[in-house]
N, CA, C and O atoms as CSV, one atom per row, in Angstrom:
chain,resi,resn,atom,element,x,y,z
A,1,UNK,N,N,-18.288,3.528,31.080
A,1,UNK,CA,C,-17.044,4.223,31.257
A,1,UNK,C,C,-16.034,3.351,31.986
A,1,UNK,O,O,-14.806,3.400,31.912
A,2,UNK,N,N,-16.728,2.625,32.635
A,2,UNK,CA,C,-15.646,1.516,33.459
A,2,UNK,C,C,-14.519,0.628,32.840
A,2,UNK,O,O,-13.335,0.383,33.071
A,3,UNK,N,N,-15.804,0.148,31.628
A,3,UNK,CA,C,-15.427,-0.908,30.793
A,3,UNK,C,C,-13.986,0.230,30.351
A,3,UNK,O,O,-12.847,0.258,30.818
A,4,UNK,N,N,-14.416,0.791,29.637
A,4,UNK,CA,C,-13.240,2.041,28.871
A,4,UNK,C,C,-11.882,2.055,29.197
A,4,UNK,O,O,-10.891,1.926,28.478
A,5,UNK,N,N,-12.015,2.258,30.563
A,5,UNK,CA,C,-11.145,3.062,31.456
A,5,UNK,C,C,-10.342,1.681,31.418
A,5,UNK,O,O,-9.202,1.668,30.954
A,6,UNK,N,N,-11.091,0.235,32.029
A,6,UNK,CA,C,-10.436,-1.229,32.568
A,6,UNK,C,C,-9.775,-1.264,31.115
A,6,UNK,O,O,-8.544,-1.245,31.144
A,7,UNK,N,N,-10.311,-1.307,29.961
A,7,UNK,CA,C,-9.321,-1.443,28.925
A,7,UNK,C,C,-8.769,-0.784,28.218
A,7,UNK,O,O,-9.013,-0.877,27.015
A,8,UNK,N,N,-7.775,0.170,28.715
A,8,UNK,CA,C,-7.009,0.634,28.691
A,8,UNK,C,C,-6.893,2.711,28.443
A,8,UNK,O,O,-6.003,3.556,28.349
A,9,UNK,N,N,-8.310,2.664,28.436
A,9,UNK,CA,C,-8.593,4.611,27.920
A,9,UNK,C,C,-8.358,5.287,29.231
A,9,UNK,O,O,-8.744,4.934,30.345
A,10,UNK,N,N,-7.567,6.450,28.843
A,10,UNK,CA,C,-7.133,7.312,29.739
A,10,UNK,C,C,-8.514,7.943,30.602
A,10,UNK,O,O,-9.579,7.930,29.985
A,11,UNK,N,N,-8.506,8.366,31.696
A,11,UNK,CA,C,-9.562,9.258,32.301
A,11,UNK,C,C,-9.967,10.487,31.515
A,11,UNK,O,O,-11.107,10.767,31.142
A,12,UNK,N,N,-8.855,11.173,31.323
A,12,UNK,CA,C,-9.246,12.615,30.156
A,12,UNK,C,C,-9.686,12.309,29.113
A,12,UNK,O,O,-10.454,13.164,28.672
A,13,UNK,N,N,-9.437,10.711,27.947
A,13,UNK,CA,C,-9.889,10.982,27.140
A,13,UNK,C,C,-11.536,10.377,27.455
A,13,UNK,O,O,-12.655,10.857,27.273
A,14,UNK,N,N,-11.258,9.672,27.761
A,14,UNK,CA,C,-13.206,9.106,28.702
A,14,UNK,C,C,-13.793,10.735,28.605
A,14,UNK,O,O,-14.421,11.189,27.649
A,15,UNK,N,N,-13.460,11.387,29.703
A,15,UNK,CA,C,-14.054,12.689,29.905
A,15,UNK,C,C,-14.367,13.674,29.130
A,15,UNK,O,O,-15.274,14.494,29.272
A,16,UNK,N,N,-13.309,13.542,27.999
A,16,UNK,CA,C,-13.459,14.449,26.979
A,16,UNK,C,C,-14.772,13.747,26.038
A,16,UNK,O,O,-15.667,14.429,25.541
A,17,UNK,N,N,-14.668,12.224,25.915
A,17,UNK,CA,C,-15.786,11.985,25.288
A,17,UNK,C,C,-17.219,12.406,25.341
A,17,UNK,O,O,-18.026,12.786,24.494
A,18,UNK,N,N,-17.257,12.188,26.745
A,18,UNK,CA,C,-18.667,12.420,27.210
A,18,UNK,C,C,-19.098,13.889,27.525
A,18,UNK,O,O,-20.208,14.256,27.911
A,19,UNK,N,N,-17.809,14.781,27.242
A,19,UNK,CA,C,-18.488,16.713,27.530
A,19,UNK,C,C,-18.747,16.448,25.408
A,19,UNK,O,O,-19.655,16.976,24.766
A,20,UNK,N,N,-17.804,15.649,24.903
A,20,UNK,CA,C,-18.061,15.840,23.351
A,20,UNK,C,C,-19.145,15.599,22.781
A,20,UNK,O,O,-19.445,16.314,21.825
A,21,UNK,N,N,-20.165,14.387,23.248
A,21,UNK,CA,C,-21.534,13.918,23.173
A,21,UNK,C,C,-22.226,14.836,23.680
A,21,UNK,O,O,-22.987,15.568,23.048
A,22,UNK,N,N,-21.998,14.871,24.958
A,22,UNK,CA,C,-23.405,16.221,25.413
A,22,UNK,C,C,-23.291,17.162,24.814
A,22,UNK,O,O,-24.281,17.517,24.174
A,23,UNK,N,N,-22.020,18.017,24.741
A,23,UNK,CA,C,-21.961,19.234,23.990
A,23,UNK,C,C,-22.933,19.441,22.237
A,23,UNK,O,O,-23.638,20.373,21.849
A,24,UNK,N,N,-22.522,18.044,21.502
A,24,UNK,CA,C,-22.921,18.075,19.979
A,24,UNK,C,C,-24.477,18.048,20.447
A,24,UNK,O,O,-25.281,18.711,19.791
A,25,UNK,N,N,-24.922,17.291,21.577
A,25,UNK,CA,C,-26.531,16.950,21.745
A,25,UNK,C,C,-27.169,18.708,22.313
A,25,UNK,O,O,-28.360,18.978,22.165
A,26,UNK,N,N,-26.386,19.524,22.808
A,26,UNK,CA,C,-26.922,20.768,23.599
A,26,UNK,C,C,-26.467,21.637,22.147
A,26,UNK,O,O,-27.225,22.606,22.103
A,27,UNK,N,N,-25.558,21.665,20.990
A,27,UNK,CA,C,-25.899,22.597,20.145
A,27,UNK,C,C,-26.764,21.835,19.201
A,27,UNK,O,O,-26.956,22.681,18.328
A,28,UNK,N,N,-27.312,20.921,18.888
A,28,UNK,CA,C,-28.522,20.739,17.749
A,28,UNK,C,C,-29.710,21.521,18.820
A,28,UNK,O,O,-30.532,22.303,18.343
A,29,UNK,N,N,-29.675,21.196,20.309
A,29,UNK,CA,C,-30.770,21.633,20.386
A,29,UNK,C,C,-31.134,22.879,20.558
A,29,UNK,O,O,-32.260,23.371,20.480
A,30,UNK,N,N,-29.745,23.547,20.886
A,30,UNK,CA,C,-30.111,25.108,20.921
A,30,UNK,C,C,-30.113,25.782,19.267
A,30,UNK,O,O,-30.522,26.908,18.983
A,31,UNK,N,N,-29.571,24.816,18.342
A,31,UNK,CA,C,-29.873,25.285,17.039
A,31,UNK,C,C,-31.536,24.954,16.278
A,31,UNK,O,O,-31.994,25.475,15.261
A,32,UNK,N,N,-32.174,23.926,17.171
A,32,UNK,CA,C,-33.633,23.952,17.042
A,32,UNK,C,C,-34.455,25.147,17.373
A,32,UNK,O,O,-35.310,25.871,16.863
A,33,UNK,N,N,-33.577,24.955,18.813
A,33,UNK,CA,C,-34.761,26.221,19.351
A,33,UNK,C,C,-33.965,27.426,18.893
A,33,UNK,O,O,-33.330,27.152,19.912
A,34,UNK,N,N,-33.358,28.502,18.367
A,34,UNK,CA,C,-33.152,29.451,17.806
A,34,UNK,C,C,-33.867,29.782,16.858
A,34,UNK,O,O,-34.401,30.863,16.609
A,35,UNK,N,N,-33.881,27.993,15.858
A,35,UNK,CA,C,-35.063,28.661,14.615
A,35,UNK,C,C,-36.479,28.706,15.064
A,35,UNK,O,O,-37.209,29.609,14.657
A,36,UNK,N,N,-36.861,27.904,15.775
A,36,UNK,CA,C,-38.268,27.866,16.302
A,36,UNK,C,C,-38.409,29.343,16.973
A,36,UNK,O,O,-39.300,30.068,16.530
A,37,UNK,N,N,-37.504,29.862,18.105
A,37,UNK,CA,C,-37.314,31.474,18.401
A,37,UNK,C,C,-37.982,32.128,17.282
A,37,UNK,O,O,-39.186,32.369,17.196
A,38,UNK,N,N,-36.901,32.434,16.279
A,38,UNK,CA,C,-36.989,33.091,15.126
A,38,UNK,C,C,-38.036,33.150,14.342
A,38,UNK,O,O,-38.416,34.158,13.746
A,39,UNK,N,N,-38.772,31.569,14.305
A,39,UNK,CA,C,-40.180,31.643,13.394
A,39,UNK,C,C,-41.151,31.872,14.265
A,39,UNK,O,O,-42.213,31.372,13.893
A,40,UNK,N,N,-41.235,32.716,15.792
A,40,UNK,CA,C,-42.278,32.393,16.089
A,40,UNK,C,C,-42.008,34.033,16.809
A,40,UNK,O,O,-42.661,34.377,17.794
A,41,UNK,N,N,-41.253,34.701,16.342
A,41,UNK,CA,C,-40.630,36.210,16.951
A,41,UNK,C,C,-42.051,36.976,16.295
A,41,UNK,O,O,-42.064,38.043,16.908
A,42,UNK,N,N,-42.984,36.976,15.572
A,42,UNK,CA,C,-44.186,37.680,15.174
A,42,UNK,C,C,-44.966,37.408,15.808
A,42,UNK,O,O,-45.434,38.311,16.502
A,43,UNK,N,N,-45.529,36.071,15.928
A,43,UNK,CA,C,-45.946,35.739,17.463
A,43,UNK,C,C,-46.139,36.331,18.822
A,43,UNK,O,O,-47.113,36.690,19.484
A,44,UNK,N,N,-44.690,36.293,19.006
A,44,UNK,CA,C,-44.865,36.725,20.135
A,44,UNK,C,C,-44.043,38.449,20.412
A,44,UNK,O,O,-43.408,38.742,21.425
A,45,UNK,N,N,-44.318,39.479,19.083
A,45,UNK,CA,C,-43.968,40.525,19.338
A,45,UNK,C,C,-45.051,41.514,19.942
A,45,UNK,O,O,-44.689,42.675,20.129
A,46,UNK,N,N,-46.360,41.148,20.266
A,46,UNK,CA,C,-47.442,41.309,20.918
A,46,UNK,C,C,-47.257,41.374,22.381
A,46,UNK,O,O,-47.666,42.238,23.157
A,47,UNK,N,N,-46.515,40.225,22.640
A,47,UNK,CA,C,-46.752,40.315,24.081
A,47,UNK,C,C,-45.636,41.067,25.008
A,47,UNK,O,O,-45.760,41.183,26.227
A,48,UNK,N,N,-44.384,41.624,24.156
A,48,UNK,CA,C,-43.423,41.881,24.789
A,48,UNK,C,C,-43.563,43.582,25.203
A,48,UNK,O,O,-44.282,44.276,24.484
A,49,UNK,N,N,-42.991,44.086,26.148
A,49,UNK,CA,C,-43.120,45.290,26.423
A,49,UNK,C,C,-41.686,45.752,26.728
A,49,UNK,O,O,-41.127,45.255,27.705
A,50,UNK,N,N,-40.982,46.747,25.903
A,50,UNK,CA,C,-40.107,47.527,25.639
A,50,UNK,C,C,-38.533,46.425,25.332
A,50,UNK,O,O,-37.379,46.673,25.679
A,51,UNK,N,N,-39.012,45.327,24.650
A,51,UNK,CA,C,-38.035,44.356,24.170
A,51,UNK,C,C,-38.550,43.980,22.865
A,51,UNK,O,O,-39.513,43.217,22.789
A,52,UNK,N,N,-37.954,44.483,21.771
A,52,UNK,CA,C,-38.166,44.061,20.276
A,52,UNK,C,C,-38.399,42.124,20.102
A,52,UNK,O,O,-37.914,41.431,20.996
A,53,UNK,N,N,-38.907,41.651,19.301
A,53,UNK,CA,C,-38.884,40.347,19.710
A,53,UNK,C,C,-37.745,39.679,19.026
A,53,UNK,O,O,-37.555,38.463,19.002
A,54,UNK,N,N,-36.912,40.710,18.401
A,54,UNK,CA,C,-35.359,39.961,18.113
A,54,UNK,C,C,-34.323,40.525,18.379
A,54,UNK,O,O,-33.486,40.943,17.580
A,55,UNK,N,N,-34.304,40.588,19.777
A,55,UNK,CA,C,-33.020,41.496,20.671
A,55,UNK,C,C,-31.813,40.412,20.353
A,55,UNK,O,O,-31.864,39.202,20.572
A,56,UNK,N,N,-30.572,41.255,19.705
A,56,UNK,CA,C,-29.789,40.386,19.686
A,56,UNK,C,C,-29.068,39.640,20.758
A,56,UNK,O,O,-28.602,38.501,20.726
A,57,UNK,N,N,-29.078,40.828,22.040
A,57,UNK,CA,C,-28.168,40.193,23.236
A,57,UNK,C,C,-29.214,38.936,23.660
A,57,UNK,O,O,-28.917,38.006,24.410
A,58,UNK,N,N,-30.294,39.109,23.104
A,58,UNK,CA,C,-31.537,37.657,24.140
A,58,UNK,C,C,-31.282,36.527,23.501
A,58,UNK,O,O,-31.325,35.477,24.142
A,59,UNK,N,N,-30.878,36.517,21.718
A,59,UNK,CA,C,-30.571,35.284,20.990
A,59,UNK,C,C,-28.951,35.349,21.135
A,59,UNK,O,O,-28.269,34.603,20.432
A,60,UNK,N,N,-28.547,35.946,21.746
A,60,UNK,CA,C,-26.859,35.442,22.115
A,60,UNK,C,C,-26.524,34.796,23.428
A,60,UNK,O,O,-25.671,33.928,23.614
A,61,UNK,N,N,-27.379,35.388,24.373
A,61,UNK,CA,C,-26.946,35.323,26.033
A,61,UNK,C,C,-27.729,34.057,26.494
A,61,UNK,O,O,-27.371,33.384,27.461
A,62,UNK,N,N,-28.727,33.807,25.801
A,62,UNK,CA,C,-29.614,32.885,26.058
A,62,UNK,C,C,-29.140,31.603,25.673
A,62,UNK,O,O,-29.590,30.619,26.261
A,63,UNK,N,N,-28.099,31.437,24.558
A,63,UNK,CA,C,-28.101,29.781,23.796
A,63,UNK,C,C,-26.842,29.650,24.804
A,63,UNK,O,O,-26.748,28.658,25.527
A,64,UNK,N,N,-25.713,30.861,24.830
A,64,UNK,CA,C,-24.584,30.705,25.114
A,64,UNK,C,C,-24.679,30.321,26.313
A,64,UNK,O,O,-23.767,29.564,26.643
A,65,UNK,N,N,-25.953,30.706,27.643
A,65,UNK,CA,C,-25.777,29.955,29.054
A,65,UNK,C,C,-26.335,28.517,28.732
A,65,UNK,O,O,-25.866,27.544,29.323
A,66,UNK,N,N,-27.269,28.391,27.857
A,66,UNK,CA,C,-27.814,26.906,27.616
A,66,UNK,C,C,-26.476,26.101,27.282
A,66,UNK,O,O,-26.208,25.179,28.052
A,67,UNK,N,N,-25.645,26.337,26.264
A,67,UNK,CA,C,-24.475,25.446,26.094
A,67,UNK,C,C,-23.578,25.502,27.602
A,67,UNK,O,O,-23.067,24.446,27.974
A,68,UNK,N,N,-23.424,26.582,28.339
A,68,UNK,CA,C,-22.128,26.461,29.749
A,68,UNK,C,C,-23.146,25.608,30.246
A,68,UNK,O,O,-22.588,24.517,30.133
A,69,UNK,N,N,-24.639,25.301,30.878
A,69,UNK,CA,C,-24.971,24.713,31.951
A,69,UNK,C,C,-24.903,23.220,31.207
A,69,UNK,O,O,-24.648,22.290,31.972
A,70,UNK,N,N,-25.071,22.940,30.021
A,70,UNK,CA,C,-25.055,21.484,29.606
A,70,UNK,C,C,-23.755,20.861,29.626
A,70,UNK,O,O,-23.668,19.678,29.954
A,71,UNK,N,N,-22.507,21.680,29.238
A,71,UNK,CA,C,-21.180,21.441,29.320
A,71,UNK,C,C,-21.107,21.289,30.850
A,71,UNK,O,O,-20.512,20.247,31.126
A,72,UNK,N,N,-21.429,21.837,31.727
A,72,UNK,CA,C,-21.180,21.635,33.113
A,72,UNK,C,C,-22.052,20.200,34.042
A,72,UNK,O,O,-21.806,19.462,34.997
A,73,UNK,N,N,-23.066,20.402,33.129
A,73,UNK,CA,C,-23.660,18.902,33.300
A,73,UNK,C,C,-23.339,17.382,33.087
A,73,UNK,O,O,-23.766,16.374,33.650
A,74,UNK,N,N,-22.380,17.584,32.015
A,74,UNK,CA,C,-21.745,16.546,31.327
A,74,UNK,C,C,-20.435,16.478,32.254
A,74,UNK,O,O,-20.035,15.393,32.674
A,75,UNK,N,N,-19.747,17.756,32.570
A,75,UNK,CA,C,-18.190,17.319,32.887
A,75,UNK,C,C,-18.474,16.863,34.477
A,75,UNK,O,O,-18.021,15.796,34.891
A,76,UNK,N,N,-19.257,17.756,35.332
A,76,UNK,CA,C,-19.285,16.769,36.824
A,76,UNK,C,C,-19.638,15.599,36.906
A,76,UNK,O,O,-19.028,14.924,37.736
A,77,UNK,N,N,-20.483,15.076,36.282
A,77,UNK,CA,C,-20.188,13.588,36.241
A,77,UNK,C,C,-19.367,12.719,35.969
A,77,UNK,O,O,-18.900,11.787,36.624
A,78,UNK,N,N,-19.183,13.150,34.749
A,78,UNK,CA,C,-17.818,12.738,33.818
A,78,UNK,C,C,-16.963,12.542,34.849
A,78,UNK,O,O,-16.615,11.495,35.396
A,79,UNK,N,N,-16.674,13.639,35.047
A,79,UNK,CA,C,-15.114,13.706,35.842
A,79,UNK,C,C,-15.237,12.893,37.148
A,79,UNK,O,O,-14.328,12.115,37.438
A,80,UNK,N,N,-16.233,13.019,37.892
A,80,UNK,CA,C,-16.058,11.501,38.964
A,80,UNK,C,C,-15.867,10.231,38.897
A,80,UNK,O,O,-15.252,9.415,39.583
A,81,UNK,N,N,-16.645,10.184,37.731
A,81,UNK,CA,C,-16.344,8.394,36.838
A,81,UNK,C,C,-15.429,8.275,36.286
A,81,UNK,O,O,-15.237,7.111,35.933
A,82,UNK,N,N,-14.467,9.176,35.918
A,82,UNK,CA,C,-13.338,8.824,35.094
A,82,UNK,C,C,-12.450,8.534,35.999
A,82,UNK,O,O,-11.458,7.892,35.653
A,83,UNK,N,N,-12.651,9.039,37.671
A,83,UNK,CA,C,-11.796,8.955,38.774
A,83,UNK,C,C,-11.625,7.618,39.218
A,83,UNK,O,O,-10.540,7.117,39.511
A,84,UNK,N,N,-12.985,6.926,39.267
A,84,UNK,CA,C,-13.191,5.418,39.948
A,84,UNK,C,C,-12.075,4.464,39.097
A,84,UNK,O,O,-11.557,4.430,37.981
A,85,UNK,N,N,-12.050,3.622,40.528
A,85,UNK,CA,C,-10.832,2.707,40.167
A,85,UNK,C,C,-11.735,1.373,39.009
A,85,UNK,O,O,-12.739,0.732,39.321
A,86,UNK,N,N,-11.018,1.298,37.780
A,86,UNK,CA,C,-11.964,0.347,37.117
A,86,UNK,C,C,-12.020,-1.085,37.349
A,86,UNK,O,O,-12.585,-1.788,36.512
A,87,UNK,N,N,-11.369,-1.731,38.653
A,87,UNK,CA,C,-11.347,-3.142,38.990
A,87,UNK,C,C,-13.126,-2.780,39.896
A,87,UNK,O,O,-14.049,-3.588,39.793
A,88,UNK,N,N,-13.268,-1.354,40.772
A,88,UNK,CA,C,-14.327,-1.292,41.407
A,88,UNK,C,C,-16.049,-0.884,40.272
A,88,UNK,O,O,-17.266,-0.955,40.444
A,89,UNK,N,N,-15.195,-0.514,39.286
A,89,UNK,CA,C,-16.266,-0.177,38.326
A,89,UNK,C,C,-17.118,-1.556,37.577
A,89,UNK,O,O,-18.286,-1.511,37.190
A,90,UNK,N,N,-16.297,-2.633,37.503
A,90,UNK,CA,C,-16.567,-3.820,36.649
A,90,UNK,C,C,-16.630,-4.586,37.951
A,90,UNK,O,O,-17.010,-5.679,37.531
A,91,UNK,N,N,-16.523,-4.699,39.060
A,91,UNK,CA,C,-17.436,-5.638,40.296
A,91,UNK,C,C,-18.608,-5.257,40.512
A,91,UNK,O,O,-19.619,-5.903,40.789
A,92,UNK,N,N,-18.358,-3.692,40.312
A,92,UNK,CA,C,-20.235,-3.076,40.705
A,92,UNK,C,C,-20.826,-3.359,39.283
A,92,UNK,O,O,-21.967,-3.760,39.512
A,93,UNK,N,N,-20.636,-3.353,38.017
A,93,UNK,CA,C,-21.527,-3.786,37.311
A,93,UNK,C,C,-21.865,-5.149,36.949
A,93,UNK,O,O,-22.823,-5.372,36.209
């Protein structure tokens, strides 16, 4: 990001890159695990007690906090590194 920033990329767009990577990497994987959910909801409709094993609010509420905590994972970092001055970014590396 240093390099980026020293030649010439804005901080926002740096930042935006890197919530854009994590973000595409946190929906393939919550679109894995939904189908894996889904093929394995017979499975595990045995073990559940007074929750159908395809509650819709559980396959909505569930992917949708998985995508906010990965988006939030990506932008606090992001956003400190996009802050650093890039003459100090390219001495420290």
């Amino acid at each position: 990001m240093g390099i980026r920033i020293a030649l010439g990329a804005r901080g926002a767009h740096v930042l935006w890159l890197v919530i854009g990577e994590g973000l595409r990497l946190a929906l393939i994987g919550v679109a894995a695990g939904l189908l894996a959910a889904l093929q394995s909801t017979g499975v595990m409709a045995h073990l559940l007690f007074e929750v159908s094993s395809t509650d819709p609010a559980i396959f909505a509420i569930v992917p949708l906090m998985l995508v906010i905590v990965a988006v939030l994972a990506c932008y606090l970092p992001a956003r400190r590194a996009s802050k650093v001055d890039p003459i100090v970014a390219l001495r420290h590396e």
